[in-house]
C-alpha positions in Angstrom: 63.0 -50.7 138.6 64.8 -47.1 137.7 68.4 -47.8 137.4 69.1 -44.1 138.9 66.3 -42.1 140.5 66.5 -38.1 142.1 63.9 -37.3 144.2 63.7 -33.4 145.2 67.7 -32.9 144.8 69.1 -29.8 145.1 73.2 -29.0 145.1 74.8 -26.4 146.5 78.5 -25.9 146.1 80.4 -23.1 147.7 77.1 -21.3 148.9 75.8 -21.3 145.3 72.3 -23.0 144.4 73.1 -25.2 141.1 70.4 -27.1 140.8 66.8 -27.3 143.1 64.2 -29.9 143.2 65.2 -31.9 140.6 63.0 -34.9 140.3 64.7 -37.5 137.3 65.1 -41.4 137.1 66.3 -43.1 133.7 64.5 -46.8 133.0 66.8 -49.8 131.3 67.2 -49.5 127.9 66.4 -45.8 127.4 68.5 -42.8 126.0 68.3 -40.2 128.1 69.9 -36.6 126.8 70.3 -33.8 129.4 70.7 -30.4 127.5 71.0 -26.9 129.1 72.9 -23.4 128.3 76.2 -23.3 129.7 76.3 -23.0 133.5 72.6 -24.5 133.9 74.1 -27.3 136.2 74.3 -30.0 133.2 77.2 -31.6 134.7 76.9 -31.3 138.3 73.4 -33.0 137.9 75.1 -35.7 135.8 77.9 -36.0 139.1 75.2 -36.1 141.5 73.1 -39.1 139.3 77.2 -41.2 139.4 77.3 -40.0 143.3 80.6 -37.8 142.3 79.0 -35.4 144.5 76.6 -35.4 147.2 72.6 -34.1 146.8 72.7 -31.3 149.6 69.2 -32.0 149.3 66.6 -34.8 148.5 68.0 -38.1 147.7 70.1 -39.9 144.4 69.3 -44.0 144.6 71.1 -45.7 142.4 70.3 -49.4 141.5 72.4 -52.1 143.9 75.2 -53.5 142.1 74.6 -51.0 138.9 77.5 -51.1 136.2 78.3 -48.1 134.9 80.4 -47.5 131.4 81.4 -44.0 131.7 82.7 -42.0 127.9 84.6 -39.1 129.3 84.2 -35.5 127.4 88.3 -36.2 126.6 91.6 -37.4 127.9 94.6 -36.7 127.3 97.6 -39.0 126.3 100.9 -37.9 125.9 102.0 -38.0 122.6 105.7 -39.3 123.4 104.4 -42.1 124.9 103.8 -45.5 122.6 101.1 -47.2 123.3 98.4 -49.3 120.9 94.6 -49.5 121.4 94.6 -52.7 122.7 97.3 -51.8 125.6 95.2 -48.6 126.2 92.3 -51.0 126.5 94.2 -52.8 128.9 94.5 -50.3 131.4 94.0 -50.2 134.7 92.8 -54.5 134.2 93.7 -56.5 131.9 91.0 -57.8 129.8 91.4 -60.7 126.7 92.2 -60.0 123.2 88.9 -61.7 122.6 87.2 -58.9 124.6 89.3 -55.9 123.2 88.1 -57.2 120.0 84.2 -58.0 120.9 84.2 -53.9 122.4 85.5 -52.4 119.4 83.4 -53.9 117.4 80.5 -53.0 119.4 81.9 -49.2 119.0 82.4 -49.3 115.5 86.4 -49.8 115.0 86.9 -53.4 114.9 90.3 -53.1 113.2 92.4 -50.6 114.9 93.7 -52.8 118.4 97.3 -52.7 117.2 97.0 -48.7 116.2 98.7 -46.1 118.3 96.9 -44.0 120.0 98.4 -41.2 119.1 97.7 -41.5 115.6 93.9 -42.5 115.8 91.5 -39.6 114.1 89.2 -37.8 116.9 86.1 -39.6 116.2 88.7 -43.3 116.6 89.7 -42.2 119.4 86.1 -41.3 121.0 84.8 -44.8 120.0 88.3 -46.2 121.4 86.6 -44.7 124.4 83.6 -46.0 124.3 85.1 -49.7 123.6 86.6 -48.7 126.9 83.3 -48.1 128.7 81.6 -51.5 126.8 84.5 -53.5 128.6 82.3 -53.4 131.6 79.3 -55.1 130.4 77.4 -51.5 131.5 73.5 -51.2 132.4 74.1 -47.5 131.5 76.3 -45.8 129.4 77.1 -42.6 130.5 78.4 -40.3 128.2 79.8 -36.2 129.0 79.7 -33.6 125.7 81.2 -37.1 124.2 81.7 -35.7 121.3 83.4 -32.1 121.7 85.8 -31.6 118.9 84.0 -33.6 116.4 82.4 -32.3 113.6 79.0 -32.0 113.1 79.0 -35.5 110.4 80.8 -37.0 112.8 79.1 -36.4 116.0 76.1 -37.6 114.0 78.0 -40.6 113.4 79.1 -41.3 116.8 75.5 -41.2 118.4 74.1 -43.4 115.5 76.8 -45.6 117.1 75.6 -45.1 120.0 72.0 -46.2 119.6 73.2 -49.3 117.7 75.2 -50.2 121.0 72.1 -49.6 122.9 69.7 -51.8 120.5 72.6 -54.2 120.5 72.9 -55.1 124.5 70.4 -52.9 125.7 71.7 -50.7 128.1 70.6 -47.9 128.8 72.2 -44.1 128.0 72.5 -41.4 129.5 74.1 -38.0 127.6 74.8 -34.6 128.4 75.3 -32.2 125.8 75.3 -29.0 123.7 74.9 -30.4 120.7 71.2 -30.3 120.5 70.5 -30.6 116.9 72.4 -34.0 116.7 71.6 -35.5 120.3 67.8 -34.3 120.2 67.8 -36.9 117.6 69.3 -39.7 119.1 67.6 -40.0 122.1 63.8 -41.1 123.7 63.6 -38.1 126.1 65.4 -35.0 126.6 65.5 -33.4 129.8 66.1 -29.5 129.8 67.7 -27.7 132.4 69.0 -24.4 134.1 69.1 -24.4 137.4 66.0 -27.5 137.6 63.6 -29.2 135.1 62.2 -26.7 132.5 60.8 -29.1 130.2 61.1 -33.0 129.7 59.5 -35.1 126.9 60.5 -36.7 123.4 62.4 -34.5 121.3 59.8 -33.4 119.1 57.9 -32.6 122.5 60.6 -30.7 123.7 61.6 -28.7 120.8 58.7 -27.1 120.7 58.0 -26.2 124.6 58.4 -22.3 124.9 60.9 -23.5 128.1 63.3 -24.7 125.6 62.4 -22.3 123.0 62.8 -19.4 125.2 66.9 -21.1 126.3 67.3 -21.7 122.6 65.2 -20.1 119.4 63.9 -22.4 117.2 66.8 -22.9 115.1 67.2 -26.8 116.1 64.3 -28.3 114.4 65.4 -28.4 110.8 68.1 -30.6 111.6 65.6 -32.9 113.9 64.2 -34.6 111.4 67.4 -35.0 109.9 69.0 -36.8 112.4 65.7 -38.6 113.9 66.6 -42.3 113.3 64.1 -45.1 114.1 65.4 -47.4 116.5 62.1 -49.3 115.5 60.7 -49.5 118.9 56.2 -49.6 118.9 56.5 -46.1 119.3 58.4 -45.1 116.9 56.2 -46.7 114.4 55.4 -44.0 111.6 58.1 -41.6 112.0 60.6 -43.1 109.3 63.1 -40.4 108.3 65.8 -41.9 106.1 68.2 -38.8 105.6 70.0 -39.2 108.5 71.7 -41.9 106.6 73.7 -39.2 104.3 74.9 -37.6 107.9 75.8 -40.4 109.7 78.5 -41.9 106.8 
């Protein structure tokens, strides 16, 4: 069964048509991107699929009793106020010492629980967030532009990290972003959009529709097979690129 399915949704929001018959469902296990120019409704589909807002038409089922570990785009802490990673982690439930340390681990960071917040680097703090989302045990990871302020190395980084999470426990993903030479890579299908659907498929299928070609020139696909990595599923068998090793350090 789908773990989140649209069927015909559309969204207005104050009188304006965002997005129209949008027909999506992500499967456990898969990594799901969801790219679009700016204003092409990336976000508000993403807040319809989490039931943040309400389809004004066709329907958004989500799975009964589906756990959701949501990476926010950023949040803000105030820099006067001490606090470590493993307090953050803490917050709003209190969860073991055991499990702060199992999460970040699974994100990447396995020594920094006694670190202040304030003084982790950006891409720290991102998979500090993400240990945050792992707390839950998730079926899907939802991440939103995850990685906005990162650079390009370490956004790489972050969503190799991601797929090792995902061939780790097996949840699924879903990602919105801009970042299209770096994501494209990362996931198993890429959904395009502005305004609905213009083209779905793997990356490699969706880089080259003239949908997404016509939304964003061709200058992407250099970098594709840089950052493809092989999460050595059967159908991945035969497209082993090994440079995205040098990106991801």
């Amino acid at each position: 069964m789908s773990l989140i399915t649209a069927k015909g949704t559309g969204i207005r929001l104050g009188g304006r048509t965002i997005l129209s018959n949008v027909d999506f469902s992500i499967a456990p296990g898969e990594i799901v991107t969801i790219v679009g120019p700016n204003g092409s409704g990336k976000s508000t589909l993403l807040r319809a699929l989490l039931g943040a807002v309400a389809p004004s038409s066709g329907t958004v089922v989500r799975k009964p009793g589906l756990r959701i570990g949501y990476v926010p785009q950023k949040l803000h802490i105030d820099p006067s106020l001490p606090m470590t990673v493993q307090r953050f982690l803490n917050l709003p439930d209190r969860v073991s010492k055991k499990q702060v340390r199992a999460a970040l681990e699974q994100a990447g960071v396995p020594e920094i629980a006694d670190r202040q917040m304030t003084n982790l680097s950006g891409g720290q703090f991102q998979r500090v967030l993400l240990a945050r989302a792992l707390l839950c045990n998730p079926d899907i990871l939802v991440l939103d532009e995850a990685t906005q302020g990162l650079d390009q190395r370490g956004s790489a980084a972050f969503y190799q990290q991601i797929a090792e999470v995902r061939g780790a426990i097996g949840c699924a993903v879903l990602m919105v972003s801009h970042e299209l030479h770096v994501v494209m890579a990362a996931s198993d299908r890429v959904v395009c959009i502005n305004g609905h659907i213009c083209c779905e498929g793997t990356p490699e299928v969706v880089a080259t529709a003239p949908e997404y070609r016509a939304l964003f020139g061709t200058g992407t696909q250099g970098a594709l097979a840089l950052y493809r990595h092989d999460h050595n599923h059967s159908h991945d068998h035969g497209h082993h690129h090994d440079h995205h090793h040098e990106a991801a350090e």
